[in-house]
N, C-alpha and C positions, 0 to 999 in steps of 0.2 A: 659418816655422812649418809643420810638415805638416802635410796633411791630414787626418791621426788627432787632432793636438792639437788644430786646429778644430773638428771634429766634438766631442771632449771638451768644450772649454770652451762650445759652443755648448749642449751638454745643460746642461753646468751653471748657465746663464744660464737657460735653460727650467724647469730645476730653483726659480732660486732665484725666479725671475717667478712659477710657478705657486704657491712658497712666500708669497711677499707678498699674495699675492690671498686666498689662502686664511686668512691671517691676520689680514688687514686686517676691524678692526672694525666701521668704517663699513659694508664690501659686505656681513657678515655681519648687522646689524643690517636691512638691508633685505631680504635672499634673507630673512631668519626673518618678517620682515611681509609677505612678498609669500605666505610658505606661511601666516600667522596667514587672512591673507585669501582663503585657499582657489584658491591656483595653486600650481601644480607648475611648478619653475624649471631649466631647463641654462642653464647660463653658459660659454659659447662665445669666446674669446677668440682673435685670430689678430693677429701682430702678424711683421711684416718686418724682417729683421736683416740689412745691407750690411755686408760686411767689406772692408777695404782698403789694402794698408800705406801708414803716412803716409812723406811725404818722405824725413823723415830716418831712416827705418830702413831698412836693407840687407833684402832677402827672403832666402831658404836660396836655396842654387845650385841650377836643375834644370839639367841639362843642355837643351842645345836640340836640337829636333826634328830627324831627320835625314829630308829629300826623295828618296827613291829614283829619281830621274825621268828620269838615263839609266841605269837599271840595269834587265834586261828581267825582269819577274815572276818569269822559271824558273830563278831563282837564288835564289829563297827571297825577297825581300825585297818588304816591301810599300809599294805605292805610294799614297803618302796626298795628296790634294790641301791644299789650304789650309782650303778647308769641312771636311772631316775632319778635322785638326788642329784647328779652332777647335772641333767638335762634342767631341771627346776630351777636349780642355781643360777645357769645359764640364761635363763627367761627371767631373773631376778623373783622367782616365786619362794618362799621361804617354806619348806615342810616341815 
């Protein structure tokens, strides 16, 4: 999956959570008795979402990283250590 379609269905997932909250009868019936009795209400929600392919499914191909490490800088090429690579990764940047 790329990283554009994550980020999509990621929204839409936020899309559809903020939509159930928002519709949900129950929470509504309370935010309106919390304002009948004289409070002013935000409702603040924050919730953590782990992605991770299971076993059985193949990821898309990235290529792997290439280590410049005996190649000397003034050939253009950058020399990335391993903490660098995993920081990139991190940021979803592909080196």
């Amino acid at each position: 999956m790329t990283s554009e379609k994550k980020a999509f269905l990621l929204g839409q997932l936020q899309e559809a959570i903020d939509q159930a909250v928002s519709e949900s009868g129950r929470i509504g019936e309370i935010i309106d008795e919390m304002k009948r009795s004289g409070y002013d209400l935000s409702l603040i929600l924050e919730s953590t979402v782990t992605i991770s392919p299971t076993q059985d499914h193949q990821t898309d191909a990235v290529p792997e990283p290439r280590l410049a490490s005996s190649v000397p800088a003034a050939t253009g090429e950058l020399m990335l250590s391993t903490e660098d690579l995993e920081f990139l990764d991190n940021l979803c940047i592909a080196a």
